[in-house]
MOPAC internal coordinates of N, CA, C and O (Angstrom, degrees):
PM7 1SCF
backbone

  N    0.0000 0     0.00 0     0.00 0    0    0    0
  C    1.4692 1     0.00 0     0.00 0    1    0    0
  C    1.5396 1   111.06 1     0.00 0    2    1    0
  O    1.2310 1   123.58 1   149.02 1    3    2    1
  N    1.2907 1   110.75 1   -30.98 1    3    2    1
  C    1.3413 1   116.95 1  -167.15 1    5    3    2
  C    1.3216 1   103.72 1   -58.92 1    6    5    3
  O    1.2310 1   120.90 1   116.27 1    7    6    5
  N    1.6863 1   115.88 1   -63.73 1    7    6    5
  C    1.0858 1   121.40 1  -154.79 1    9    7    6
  C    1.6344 1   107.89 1   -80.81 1   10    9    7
  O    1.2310 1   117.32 1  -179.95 1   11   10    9
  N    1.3056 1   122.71 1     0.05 1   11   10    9
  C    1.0870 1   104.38 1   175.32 1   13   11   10
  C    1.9636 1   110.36 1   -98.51 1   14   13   11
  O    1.2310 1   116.42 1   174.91 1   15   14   13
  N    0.8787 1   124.41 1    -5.09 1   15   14   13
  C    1.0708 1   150.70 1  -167.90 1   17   15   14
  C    1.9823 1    96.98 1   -90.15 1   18   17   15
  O    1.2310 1   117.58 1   145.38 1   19   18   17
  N    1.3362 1   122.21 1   -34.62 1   19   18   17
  C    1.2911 1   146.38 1   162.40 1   21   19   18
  C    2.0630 1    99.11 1   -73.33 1   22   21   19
  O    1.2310 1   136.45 1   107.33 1   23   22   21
  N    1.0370 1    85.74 1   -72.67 1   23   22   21
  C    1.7403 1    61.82 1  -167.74 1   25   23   22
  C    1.8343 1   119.69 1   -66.43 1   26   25   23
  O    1.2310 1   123.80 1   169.16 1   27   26   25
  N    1.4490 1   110.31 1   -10.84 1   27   26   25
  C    0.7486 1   122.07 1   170.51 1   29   27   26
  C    1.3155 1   132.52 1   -46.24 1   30   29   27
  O    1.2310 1   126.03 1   122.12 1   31   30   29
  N    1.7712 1   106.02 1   -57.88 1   31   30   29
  C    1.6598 1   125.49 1   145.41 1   33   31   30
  C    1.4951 1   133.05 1   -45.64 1   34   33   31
  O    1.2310 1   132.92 1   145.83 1   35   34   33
  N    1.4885 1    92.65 1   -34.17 1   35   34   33
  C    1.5231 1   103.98 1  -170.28 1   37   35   34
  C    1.8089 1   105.09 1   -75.02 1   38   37   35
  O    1.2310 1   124.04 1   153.96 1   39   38   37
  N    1.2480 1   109.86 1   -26.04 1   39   38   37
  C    0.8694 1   121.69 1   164.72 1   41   39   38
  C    1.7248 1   145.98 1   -55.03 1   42   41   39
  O    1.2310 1   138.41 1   132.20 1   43   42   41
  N    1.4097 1    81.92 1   -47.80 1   43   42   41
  C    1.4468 1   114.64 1   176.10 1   45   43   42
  C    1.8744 1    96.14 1   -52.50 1   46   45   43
  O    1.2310 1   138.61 1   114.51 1   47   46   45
  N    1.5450 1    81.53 1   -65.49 1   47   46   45
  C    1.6088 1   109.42 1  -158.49 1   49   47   46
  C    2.1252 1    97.04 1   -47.64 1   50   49   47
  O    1.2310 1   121.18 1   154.50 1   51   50   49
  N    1.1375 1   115.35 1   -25.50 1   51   50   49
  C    1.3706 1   125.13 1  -155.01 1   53   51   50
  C    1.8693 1   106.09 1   -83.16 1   54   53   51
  O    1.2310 1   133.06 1   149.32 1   55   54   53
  N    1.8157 1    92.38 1   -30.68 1   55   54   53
  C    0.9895 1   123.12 1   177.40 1   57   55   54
  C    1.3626 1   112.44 1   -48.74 1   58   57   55
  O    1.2310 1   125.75 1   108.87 1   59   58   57
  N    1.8481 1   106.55 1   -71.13 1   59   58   57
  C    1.6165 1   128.15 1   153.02 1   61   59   58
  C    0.9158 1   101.63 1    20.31 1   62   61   59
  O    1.2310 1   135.19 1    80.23 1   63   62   61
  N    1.3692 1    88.22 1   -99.77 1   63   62   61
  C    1.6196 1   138.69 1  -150.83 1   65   63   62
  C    1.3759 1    99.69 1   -72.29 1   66   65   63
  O    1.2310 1   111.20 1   158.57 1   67   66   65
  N    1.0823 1   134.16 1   -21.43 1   67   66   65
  C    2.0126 1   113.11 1   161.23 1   69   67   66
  C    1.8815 1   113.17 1   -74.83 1   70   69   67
  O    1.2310 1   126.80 1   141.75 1   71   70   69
  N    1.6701 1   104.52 1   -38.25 1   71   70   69
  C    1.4558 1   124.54 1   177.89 1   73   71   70
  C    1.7602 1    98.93 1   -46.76 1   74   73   71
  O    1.2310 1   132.81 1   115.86 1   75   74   73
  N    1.2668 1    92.86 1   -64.14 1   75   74   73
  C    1.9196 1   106.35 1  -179.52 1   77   75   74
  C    1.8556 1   113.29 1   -52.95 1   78   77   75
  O    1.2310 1   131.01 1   125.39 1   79   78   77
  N    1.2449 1    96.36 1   -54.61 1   79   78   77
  C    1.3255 1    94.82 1   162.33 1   81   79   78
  C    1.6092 1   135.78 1   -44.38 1   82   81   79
  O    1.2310 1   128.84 1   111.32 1   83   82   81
  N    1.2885 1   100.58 1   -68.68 1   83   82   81
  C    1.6011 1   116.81 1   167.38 1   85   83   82
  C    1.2119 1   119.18 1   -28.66 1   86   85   83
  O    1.2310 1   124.67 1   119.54 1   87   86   85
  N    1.7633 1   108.64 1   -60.46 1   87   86   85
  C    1.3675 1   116.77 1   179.60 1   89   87   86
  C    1.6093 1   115.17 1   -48.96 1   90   89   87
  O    1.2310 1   126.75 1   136.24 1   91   90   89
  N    1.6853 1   104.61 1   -43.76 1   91   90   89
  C    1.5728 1    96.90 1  -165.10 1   93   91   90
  C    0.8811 1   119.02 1   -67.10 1   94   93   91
  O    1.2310 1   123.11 1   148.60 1   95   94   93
  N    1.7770 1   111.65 1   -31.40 1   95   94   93
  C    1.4911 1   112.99 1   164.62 1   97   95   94
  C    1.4203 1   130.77 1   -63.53 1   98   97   95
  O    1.2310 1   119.98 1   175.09 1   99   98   97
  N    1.4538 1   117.65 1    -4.91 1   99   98   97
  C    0.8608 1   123.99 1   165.60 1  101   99   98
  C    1.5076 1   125.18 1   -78.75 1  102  101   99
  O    1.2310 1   126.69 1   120.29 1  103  102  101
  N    1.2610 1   104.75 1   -59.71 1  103  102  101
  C    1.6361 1   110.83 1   152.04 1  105  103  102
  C    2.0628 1   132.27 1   -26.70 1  106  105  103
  O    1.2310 1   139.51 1   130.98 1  107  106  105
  N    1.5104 1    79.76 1   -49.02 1  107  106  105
  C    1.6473 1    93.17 1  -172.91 1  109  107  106
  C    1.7852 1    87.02 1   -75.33 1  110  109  107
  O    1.2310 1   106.67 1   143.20 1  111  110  109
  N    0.9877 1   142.40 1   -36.80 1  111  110  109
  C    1.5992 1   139.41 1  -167.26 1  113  111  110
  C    1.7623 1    83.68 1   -67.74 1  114  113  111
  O    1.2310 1   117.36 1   114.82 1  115  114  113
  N    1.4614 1   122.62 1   -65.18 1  115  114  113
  C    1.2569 1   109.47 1  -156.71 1  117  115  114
  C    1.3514 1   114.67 1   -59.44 1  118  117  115
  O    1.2310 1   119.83 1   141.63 1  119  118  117
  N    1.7624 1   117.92 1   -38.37 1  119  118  117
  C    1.4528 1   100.94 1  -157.74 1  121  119  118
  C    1.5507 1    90.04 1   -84.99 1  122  121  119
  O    1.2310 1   108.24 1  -175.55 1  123  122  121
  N    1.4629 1   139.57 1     4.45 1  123  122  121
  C    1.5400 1   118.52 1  -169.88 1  125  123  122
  C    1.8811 1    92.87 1   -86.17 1  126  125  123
  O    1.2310 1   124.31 1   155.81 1  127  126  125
  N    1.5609 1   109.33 1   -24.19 1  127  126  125
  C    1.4015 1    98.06 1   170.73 1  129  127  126
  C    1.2721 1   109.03 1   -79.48 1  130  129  127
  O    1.2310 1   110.46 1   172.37 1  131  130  129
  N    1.3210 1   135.54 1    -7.63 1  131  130  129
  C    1.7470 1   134.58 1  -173.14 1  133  131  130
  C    1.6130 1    90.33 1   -57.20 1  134  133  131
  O    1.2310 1   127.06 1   113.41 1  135  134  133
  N    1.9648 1   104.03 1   -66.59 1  135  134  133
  C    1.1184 1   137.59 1  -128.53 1  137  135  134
  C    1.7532 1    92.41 1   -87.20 1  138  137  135
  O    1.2310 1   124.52 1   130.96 1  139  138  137
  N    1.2587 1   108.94 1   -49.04 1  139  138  137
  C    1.7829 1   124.56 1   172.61 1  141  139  138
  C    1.3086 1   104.31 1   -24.39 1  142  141  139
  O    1.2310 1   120.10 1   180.00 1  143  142  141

């Protein structure tokens, strides 16, 4: 139980961190057209 309950989070957490990612790249796309 334990460990699935571990990847479970780890998962989540992996989730984050593509969401977080995405965005910045999203960001960095907008301001290079701000700045373009």
């Amino acid at each position: 139980m334990k460990t699935i309950t571990k990847t479970v989070k780890k998962s989540q957490y992996l989730r984050k961190e593509a969401k977080q990612r995405m965005s910045l790249k999203l960001h960095m796309k907008n301001s290079y057209r701000y700045f373009g």
